[in-house]
N, C-alpha and C positions, 0 to 999 in steps of 0.2 A: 486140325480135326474140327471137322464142326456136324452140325444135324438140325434138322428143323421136326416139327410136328407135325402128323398126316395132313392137316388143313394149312399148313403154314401160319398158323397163328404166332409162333413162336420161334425163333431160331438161335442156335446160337455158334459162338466161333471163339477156337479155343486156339492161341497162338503157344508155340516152344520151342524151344532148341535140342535140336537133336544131335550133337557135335559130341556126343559122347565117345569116347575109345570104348567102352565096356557097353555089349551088345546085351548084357540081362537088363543094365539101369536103365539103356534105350526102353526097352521092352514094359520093361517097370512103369517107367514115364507116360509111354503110350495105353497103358491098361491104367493107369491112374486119370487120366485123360478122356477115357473112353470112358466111363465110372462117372467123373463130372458133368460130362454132356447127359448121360442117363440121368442122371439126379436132378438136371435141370429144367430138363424136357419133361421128365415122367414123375416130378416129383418122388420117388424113389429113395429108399435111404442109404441104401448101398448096401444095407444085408439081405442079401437073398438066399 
């Protein structure tokens, strides 16, 4: 996963494993994921 900022000032790149059998914790992972990049990019705190 990764995302940069409109201007590219900032980027960032998020590695994991996705080798799970159980398709919720995949899922889990990837919106845990998705969440970090927003908080890093957007300064954001994660309650929205």
């Amino acid at each position: 996963m990764n995302g940069a900022t409109g201007d590219g000032s900032r980027t960032i790149t998020v590695s994991m494993t996705t080798s799970f059998n159980d398709f919720g914790k995949t899922l889990r992972q990837h919106k845990a994921a998705g969440e970090l990049v927003d908080r890093a990019l957007c300064g954001t705190s994660g309650n929205r």
